[in-house]
mmCIF entry with sequence, helices, sheets and N, C-alpha, C, O atoms, coordinates in Angstrom:
data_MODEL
# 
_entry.id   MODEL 
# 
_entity.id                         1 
_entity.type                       polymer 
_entity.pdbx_number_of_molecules   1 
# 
_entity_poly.entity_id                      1 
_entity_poly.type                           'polypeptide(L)' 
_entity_poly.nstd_linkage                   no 
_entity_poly.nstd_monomer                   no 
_entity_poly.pdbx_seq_one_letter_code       
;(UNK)(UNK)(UNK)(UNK)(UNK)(UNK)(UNK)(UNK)(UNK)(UNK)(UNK)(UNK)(UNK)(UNK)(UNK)(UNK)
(UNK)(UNK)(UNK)(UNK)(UNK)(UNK)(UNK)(UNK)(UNK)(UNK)(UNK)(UNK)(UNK)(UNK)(UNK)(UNK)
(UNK)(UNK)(UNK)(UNK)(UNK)(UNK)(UNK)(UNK)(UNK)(UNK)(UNK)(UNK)(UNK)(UNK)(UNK)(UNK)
(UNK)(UNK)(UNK)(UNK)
;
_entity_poly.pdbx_seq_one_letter_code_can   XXXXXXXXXXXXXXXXXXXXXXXXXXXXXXXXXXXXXXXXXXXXXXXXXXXX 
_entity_poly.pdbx_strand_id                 A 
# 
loop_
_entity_poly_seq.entity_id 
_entity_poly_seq.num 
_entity_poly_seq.mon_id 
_entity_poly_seq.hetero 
1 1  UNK n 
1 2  UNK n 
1 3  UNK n 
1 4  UNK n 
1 5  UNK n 
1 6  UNK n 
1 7  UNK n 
1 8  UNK n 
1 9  UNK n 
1 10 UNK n 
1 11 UNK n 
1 12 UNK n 
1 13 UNK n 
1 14 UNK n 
1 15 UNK n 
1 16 UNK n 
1 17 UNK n 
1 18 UNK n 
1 19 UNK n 
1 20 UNK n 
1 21 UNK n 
1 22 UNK n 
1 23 UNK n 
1 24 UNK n 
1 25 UNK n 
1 26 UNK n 
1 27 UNK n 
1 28 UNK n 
1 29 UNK n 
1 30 UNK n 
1 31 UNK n 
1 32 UNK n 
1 33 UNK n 
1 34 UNK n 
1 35 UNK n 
1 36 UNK n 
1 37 UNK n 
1 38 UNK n 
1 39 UNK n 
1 40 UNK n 
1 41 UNK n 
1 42 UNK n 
1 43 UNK n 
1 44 UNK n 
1 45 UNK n 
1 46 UNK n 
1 47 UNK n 
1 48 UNK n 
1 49 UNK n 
1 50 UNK n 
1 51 UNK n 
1 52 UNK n 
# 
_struct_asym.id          A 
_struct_asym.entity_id   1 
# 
loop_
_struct_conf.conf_type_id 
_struct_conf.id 
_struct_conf.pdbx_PDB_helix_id 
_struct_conf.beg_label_comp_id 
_struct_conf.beg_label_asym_id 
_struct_conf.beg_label_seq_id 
_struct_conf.pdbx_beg_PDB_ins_code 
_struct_conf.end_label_comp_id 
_struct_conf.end_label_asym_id 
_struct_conf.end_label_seq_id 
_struct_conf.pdbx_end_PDB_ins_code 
_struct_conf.beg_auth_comp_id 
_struct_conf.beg_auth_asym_id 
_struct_conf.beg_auth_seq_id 
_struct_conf.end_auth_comp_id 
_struct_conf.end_auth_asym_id 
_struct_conf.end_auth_seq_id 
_struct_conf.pdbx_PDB_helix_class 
_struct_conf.details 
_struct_conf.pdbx_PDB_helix_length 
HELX_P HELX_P1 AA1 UNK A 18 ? UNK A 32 ? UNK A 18 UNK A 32 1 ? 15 
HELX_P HELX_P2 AA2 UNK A 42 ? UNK A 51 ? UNK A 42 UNK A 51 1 ? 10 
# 
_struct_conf_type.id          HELX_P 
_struct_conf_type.criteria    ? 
_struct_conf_type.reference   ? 
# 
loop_
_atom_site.group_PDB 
_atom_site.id 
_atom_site.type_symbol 
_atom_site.label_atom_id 
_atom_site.label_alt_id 
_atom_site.label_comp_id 
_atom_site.label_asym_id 
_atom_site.label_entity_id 
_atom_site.label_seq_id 
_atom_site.pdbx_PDB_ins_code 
_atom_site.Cartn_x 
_atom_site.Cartn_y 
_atom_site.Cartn_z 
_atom_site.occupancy 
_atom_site.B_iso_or_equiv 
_atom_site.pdbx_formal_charge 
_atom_site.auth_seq_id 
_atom_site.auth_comp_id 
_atom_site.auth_asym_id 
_atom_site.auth_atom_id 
_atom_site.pdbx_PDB_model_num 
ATOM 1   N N  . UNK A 1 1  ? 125.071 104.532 90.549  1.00 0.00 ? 1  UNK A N  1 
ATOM 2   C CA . UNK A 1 1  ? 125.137 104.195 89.136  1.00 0.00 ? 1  UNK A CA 1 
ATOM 3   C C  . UNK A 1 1  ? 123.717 104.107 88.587  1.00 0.00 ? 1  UNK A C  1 
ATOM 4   O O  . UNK A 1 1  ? 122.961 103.216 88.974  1.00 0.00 ? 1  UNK A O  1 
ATOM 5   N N  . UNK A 1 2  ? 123.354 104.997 87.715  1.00 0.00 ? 2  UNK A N  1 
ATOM 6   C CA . UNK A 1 2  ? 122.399 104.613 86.436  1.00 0.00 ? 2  UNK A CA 1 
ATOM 7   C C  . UNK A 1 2  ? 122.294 103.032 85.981  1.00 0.00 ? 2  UNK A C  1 
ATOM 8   O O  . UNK A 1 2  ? 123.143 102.259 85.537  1.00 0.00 ? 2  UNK A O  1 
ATOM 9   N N  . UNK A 1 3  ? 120.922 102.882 86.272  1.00 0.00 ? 3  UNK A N  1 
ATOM 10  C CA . UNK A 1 3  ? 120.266 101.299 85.442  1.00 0.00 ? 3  UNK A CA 1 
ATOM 11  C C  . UNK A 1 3  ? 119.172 101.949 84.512  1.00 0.00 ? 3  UNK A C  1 
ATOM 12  O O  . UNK A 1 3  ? 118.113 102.547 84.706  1.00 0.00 ? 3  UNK A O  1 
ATOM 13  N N  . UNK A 1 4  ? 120.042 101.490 83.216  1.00 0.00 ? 4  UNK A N  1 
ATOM 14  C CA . UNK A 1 4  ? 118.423 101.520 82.072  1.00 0.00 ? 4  UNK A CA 1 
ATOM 15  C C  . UNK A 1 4  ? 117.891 100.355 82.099  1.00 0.00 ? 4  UNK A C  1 
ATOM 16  O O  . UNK A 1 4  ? 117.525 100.151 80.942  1.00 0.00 ? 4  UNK A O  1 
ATOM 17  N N  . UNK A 1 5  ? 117.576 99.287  82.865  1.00 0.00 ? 5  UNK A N  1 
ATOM 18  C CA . UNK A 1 5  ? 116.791 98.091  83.014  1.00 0.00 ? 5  UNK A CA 1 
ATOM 19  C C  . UNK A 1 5  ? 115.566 97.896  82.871  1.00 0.00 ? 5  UNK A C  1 
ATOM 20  O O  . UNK A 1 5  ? 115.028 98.581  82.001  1.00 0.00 ? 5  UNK A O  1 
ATOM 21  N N  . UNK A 1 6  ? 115.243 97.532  83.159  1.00 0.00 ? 6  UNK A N  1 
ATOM 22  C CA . UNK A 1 6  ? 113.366 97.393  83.360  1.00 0.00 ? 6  UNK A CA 1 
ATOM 23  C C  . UNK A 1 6  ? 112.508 98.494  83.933  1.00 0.00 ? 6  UNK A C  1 
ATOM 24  O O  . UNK A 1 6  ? 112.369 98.098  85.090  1.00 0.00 ? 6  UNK A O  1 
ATOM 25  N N  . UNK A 1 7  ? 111.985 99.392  83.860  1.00 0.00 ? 7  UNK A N  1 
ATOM 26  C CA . UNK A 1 7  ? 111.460 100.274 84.563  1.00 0.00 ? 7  UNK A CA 1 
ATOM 27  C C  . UNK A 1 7  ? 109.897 100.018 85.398  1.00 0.00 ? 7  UNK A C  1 
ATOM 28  O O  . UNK A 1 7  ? 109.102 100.918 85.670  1.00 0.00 ? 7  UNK A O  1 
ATOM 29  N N  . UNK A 1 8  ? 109.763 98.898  85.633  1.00 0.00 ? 8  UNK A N  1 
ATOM 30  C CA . UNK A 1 8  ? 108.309 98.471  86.152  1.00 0.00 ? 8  UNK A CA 1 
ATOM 31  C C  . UNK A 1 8  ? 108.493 99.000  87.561  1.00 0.00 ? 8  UNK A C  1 
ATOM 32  O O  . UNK A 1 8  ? 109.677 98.998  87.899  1.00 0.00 ? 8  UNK A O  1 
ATOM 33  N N  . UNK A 1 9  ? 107.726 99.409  88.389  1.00 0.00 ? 9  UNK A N  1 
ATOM 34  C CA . UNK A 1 9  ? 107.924 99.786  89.244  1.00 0.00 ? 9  UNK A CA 1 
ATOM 35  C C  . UNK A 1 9  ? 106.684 99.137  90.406  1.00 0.00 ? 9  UNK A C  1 
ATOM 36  O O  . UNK A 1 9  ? 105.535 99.517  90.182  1.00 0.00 ? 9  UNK A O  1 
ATOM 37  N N  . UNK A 1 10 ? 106.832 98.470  91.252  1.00 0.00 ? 10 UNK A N  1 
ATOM 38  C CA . UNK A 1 10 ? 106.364 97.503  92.427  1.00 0.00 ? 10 UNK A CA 1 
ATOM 39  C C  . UNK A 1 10 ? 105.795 98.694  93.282  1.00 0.00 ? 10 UNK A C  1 
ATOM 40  O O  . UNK A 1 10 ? 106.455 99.421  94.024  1.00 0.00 ? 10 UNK A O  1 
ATOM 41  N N  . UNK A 1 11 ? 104.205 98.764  92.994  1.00 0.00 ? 11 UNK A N  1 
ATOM 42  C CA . UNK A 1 11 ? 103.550 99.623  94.053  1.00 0.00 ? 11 UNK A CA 1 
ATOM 43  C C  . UNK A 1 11 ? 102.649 98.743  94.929  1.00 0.00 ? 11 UNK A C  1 
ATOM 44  O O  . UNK A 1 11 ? 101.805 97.965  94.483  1.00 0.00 ? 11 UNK A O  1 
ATOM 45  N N  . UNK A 1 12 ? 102.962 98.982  96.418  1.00 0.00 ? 12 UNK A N  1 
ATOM 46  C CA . UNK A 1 12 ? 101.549 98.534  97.452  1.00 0.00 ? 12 UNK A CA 1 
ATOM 47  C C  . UNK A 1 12 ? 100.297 98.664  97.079  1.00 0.00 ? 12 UNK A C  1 
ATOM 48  O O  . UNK A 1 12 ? 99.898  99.689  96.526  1.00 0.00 ? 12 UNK A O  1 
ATOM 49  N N  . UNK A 1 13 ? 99.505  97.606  97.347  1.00 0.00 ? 13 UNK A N  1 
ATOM 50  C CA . UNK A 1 13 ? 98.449  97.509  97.058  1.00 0.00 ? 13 UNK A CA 1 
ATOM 51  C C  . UNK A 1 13 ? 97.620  98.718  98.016  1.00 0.00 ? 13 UNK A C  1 
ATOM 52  O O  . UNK A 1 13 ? 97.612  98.854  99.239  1.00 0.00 ? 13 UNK A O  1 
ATOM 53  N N  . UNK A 1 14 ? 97.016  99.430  97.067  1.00 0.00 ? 14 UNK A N  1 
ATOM 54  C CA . UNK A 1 14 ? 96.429  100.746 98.130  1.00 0.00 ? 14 UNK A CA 1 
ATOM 55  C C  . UNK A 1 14 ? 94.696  99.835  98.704  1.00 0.00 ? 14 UNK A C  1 
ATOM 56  O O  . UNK A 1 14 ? 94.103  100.504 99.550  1.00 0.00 ? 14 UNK A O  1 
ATOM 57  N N  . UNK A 1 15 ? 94.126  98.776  98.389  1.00 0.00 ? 15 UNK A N  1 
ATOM 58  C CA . UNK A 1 15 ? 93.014  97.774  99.059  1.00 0.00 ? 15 UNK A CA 1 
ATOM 59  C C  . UNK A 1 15 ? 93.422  97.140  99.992  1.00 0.00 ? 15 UNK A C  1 
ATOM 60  O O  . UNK A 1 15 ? 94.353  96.395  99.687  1.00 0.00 ? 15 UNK A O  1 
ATOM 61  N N  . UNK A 1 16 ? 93.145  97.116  100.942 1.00 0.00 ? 16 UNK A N  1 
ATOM 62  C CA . UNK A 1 16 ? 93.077  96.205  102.233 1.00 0.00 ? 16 UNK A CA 1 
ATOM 63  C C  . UNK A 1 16 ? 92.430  94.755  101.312 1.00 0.00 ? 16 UNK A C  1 
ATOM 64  O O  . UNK A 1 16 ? 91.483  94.706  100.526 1.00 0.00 ? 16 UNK A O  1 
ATOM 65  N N  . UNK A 1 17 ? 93.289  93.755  101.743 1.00 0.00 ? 17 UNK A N  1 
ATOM 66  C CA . UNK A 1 17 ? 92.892  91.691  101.279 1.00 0.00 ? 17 UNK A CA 1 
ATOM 67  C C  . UNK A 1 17 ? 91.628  91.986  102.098 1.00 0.00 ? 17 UNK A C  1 
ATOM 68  O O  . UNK A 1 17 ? 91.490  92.723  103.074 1.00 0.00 ? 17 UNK A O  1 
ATOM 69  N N  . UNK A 1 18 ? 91.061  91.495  101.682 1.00 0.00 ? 18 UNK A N  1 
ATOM 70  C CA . UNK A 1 18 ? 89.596  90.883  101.956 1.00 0.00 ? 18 UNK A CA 1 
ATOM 71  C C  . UNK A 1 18 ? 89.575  90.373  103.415 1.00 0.00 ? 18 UNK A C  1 
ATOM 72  O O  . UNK A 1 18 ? 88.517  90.624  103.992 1.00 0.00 ? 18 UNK A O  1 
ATOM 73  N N  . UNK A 1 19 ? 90.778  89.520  104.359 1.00 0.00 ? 19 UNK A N  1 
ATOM 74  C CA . UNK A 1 19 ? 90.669  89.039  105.061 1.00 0.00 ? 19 UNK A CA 1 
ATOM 75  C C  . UNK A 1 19 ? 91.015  89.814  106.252 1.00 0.00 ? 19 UNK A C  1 
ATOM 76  O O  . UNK A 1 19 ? 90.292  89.592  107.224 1.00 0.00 ? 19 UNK A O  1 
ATOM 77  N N  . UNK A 1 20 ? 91.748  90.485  106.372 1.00 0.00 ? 20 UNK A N  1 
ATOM 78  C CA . UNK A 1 20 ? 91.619  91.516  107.081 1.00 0.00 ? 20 UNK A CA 1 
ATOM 79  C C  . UNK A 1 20 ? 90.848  92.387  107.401 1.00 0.00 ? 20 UNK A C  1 
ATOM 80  O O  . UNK A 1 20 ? 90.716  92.821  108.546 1.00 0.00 ? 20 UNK A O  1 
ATOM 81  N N  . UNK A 1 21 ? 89.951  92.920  105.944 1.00 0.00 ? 21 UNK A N  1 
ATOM 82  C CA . UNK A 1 21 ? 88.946  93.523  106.829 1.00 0.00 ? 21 UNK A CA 1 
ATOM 83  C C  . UNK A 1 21 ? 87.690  92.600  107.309 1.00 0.00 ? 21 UNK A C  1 
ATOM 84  O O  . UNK A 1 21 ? 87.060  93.181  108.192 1.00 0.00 ? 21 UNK A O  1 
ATOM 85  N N  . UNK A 1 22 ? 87.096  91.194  106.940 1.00 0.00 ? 22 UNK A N  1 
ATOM 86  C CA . UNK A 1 22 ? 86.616  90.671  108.235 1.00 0.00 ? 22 UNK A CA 1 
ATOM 87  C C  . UNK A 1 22 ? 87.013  90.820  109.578 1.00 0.00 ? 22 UNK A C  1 
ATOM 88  O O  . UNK A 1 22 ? 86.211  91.075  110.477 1.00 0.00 ? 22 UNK A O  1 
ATOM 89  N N  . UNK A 1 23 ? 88.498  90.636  109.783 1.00 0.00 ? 23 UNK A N  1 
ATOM 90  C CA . UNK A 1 23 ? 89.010  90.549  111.385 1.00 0.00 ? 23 UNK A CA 1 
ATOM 91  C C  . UNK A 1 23 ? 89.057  91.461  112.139 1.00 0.00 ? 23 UNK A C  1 
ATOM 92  O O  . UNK A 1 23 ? 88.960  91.394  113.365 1.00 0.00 ? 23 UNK A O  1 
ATOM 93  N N  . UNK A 1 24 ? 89.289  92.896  111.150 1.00 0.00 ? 24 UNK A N  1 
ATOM 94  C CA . UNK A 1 24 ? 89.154  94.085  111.596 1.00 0.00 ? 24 UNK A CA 1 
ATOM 95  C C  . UNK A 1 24 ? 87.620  94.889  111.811 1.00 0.00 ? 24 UNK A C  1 
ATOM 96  O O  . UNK A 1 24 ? 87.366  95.758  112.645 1.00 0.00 ? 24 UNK A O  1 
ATOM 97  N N  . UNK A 1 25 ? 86.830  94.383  110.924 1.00 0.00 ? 25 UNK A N  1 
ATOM 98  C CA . UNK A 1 25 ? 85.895  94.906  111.135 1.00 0.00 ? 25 UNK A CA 1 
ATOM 99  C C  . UNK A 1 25 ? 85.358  93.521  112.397 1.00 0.00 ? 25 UNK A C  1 
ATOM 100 O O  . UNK A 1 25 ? 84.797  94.135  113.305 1.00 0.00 ? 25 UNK A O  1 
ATOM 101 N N  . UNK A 1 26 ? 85.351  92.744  112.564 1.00 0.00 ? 26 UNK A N  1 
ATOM 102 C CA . UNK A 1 26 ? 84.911  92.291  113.379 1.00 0.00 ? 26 UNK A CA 1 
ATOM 103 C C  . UNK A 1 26 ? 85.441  92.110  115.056 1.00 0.00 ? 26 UNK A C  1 
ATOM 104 O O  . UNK A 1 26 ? 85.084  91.305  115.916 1.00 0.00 ? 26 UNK A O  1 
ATOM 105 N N  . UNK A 1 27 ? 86.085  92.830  115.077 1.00 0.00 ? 27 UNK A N  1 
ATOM 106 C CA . UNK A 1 27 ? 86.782  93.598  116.227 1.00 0.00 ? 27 UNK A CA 1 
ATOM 107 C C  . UNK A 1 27 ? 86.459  94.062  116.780 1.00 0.00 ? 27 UNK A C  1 
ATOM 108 O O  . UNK A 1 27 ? 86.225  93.888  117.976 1.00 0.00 ? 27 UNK A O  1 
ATOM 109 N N  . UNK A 1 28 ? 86.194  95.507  115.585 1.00 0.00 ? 28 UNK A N  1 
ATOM 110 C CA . UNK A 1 28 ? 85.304  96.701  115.762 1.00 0.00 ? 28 UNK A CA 1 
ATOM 111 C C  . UNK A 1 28 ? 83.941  96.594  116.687 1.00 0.00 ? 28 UNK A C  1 
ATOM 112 O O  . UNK A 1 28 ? 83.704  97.207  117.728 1.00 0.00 ? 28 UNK A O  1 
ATOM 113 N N  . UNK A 1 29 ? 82.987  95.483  115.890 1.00 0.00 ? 29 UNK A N  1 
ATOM 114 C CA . UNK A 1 29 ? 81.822  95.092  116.700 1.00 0.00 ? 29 UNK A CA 1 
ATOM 115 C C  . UNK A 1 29 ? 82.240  94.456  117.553 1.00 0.00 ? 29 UNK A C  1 
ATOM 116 O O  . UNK A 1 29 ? 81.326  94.612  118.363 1.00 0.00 ? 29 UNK A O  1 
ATOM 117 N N  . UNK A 1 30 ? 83.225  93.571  118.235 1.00 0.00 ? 30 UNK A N  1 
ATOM 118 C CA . UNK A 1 30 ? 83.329  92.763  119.791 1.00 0.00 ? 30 UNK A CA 1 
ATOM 119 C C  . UNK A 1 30 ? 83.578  94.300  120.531 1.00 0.00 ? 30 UNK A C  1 
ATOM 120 O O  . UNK A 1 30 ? 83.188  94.476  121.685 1.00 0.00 ? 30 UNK A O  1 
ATOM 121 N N  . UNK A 1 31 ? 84.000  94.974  120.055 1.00 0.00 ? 31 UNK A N  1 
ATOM 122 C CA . UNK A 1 31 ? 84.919  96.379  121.067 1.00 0.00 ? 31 UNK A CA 1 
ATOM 123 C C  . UNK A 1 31 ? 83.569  97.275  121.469 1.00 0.00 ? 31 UNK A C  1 
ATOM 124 O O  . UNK A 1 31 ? 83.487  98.008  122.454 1.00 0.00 ? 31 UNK A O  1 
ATOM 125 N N  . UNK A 1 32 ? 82.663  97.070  120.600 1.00 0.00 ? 32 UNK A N  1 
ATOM 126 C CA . UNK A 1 32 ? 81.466  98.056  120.266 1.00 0.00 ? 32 UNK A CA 1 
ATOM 127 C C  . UNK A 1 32 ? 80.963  97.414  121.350 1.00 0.00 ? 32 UNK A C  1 
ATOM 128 O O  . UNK A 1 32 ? 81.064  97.877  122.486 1.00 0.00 ? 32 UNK A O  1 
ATOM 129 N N  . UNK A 1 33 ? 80.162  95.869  120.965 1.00 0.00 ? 33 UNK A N  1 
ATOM 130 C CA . UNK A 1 33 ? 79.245  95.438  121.832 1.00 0.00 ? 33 UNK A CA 1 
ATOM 131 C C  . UNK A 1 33 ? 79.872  95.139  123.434 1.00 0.00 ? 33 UNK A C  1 
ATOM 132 O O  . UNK A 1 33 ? 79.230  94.351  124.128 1.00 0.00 ? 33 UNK A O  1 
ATOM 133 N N  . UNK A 1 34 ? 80.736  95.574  123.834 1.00 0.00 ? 34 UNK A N  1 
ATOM 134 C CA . UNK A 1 34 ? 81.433  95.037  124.792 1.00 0.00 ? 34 UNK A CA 1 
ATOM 135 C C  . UNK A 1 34 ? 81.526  96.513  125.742 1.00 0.00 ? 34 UNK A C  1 
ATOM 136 O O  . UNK A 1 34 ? 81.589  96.678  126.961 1.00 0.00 ? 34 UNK A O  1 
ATOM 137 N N  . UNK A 1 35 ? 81.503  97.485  124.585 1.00 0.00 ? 35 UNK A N  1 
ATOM 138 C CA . UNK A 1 35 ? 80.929  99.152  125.423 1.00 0.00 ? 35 UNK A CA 1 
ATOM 139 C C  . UNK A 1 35 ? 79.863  99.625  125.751 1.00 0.00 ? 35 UNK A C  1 
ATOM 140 O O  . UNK A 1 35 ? 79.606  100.507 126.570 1.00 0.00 ? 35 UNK A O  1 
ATOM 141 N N  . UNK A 1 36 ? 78.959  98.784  124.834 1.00 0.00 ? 36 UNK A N  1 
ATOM 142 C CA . UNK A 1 36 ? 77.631  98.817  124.897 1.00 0.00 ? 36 UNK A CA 1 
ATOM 143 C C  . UNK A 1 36 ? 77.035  98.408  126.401 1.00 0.00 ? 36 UNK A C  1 
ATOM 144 O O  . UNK A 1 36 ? 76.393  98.964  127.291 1.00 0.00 ? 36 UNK A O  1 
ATOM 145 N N  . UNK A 1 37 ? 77.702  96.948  126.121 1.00 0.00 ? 37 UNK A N  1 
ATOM 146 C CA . UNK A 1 37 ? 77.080  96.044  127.231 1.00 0.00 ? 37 UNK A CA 1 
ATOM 147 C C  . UNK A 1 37 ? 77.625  96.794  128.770 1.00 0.00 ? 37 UNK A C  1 
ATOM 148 O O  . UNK A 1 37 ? 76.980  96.428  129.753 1.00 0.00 ? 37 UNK A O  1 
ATOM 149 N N  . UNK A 1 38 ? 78.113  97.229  128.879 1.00 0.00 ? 38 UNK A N  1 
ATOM 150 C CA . UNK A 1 38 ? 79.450  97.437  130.112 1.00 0.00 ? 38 UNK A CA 1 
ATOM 151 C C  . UNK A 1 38 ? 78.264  98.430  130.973 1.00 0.00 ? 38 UNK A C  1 
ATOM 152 O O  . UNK A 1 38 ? 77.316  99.022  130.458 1.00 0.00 ? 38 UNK A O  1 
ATOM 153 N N  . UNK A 1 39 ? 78.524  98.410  131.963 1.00 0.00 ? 39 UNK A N  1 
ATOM 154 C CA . UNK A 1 39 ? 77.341  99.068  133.102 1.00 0.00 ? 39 UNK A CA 1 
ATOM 155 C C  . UNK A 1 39 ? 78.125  100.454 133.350 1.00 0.00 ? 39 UNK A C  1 
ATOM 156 O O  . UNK A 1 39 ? 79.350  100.581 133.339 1.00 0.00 ? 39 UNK A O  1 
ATOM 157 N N  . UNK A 1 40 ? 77.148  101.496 133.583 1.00 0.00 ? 40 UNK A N  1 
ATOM 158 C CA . UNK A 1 40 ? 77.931  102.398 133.781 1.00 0.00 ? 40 UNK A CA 1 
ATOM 159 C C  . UNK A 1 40 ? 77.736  102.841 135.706 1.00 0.00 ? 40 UNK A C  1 
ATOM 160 O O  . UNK A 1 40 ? 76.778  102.818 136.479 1.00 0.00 ? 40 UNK A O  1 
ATOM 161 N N  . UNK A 1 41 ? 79.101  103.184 135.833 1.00 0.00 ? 41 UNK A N  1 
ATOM 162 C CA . UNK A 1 41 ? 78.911  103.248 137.344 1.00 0.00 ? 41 UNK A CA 1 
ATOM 163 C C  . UNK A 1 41 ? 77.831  104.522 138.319 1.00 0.00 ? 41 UNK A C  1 
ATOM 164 O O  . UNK A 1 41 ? 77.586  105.702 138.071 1.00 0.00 ? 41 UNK A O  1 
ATOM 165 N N  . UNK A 1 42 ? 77.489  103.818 139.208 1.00 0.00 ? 42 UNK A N  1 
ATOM 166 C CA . UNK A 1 42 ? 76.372  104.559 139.560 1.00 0.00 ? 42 UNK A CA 1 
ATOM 167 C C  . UNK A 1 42 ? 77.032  106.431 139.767 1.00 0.00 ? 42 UNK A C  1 
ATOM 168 O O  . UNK A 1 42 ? 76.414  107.392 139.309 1.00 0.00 ? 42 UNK A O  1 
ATOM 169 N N  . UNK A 1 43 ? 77.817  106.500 140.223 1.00 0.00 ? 43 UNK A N  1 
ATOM 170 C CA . UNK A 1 43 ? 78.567  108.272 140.429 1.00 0.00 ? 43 UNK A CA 1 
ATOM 171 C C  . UNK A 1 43 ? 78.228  108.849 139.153 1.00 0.00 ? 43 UNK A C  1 
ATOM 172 O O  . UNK A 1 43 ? 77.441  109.795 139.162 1.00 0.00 ? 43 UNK A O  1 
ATOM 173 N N  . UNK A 1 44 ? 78.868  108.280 137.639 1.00 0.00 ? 44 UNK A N  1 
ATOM 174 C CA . UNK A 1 44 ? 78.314  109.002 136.633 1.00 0.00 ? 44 UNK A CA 1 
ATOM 175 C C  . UNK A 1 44 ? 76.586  108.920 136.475 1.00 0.00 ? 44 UNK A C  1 
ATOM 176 O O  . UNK A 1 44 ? 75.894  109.770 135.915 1.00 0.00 ? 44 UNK A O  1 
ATOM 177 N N  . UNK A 1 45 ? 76.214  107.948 136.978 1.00 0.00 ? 45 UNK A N  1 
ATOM 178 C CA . UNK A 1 45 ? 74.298  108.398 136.964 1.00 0.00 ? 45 UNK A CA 1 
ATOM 179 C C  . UNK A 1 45 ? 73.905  109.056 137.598 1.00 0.00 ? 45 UNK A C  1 
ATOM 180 O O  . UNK A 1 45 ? 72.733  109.410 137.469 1.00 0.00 ? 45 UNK A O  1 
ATOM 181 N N  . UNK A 1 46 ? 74.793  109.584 138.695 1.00 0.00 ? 46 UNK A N  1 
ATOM 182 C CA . UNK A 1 46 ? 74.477  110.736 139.821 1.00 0.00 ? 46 UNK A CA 1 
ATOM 183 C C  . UNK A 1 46 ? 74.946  112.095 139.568 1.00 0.00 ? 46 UNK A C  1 
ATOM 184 O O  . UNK A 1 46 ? 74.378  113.115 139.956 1.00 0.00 ? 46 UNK A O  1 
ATOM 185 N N  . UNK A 1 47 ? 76.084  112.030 138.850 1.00 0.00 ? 47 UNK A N  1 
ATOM 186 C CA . UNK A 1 47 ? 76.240  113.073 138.189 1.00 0.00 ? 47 UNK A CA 1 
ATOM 187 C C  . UNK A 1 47 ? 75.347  113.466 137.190 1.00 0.00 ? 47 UNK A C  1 
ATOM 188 O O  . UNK A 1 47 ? 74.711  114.515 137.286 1.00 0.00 ? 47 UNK A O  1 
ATOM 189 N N  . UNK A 1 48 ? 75.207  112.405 135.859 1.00 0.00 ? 48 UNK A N  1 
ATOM 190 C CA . UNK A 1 48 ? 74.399  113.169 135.107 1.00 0.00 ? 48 UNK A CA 1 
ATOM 191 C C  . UNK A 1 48 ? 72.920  113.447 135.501 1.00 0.00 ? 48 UNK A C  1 
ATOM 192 O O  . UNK A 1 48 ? 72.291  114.249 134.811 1.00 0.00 ? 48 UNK A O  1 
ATOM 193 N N  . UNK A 1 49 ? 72.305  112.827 136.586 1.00 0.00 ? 49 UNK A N  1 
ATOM 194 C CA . UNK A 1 49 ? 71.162  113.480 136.929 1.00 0.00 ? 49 UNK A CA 1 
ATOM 195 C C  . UNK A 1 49 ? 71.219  114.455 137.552 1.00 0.00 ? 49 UNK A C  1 
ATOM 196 O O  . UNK A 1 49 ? 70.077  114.830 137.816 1.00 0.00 ? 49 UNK A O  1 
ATOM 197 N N  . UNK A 1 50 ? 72.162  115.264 138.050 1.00 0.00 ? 50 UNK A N  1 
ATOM 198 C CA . UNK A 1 50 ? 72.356  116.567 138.887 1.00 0.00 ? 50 UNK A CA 1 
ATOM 199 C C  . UNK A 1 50 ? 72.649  117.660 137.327 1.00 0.00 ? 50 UNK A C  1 
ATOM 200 O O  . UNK A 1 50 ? 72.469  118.869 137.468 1.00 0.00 ? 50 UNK A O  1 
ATOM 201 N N  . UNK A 1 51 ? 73.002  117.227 136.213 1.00 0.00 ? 51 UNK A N  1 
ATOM 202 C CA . UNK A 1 51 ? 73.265  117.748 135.026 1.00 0.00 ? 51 UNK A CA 1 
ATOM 203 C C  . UNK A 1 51 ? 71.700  118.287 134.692 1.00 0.00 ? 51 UNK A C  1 
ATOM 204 O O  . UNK A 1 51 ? 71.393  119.478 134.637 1.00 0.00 ? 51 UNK A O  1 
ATOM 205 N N  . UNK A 1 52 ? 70.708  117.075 134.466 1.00 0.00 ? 52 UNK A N  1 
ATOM 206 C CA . UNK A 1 52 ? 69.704  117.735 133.992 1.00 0.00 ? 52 UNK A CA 1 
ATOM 207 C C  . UNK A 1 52 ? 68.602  118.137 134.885 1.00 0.00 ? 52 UNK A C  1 
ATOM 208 O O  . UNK A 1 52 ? 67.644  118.767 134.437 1.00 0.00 ? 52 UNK A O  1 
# 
């Protein structure tokens, strides 16, 4: 059935809340510094020195 009612129409907010992207972006850097920090095992240093 046809409604001539109100025609406003309820769109998602296409911005991410503010608070989310702190948590998300700060994620990002624990995930970052946590790849950073991480040792790499000696076989790949043996490999890549046979590379160059």
């Amino acid at each position: 059935m046809l409604s001539l009612g109100n025609k406003t129409k309820k769109t998602p907010s296409t911005s991410p809340q503010k608070g989310g992207e702190k948590d998300a972006g700060s994620a990002l850097r624990q995930a970052y510094q946590k790849t950073v920090d991480e040792k790499i095992p000696d076989e790949m240093l043996d490999l890549l020195s046979k590379l160059g």
